[in-house]
N, C-alpha and C positions, 0 to 999 in steps of 0.2 A: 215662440218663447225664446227669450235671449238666454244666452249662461249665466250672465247675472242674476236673472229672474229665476234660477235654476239653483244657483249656489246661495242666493236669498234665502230662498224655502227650505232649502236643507239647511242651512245654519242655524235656519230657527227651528224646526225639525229636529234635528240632533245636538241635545246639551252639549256647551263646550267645543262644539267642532271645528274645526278649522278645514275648508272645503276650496280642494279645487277643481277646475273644469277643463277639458278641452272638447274639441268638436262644435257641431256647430248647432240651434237652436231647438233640433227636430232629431236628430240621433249623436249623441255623445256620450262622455266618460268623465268621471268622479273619481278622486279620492279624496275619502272622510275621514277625519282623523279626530280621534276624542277615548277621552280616558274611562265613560261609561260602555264601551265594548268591552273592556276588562272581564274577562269570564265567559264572553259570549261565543255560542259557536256563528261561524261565518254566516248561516242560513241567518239567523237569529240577528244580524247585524244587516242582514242586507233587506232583509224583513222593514227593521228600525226606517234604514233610508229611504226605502219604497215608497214606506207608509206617507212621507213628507211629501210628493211628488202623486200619491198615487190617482188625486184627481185629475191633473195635466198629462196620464197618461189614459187614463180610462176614458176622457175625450179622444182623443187623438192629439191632443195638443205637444203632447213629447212621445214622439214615436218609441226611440231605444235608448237606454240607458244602462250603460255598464258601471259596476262599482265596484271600490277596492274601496272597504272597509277597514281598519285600522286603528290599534291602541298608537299614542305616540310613543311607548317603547320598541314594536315591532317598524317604528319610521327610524330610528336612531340606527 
């Protein structure tokens, strides 16, 4: 799985986000940034992103995924 194919599904996953990636196709990292985190506790946000991804991980097809979840006031 490429990180395109990775920040694809979370974009469309999480309203509004703007998603970026590093690493590489099988273990990498995210940050998601979107204005419906507003309220959310962290678990509750990381929950959100998981859930986009969580078939590509439940194969094996994306090994690890670390995330930093984000209102874009907490990116400013």
């Amino acid at each position: 799985m490429t990180l395109d194919e990775i920040q694809t599904k979370l974009e469309a996953g999480v309203e509004q986000s703007t998603v970026t990636m590093q690493g590489d196709g099988c273990n990498c990292s995210t940050v998601v940034v979107s204005p419906i985190f507003e309220g959310m506790s962290l678990l509750a946000r990381q929950k959100m992103v998981l859930a986009a991804v969580r078939e590509n991980i439940d194969s094996g097809e994306l090994h690890a995924l670390t995330i930093k979840a984000r209102t874009p006031e907490e990116m400013a």
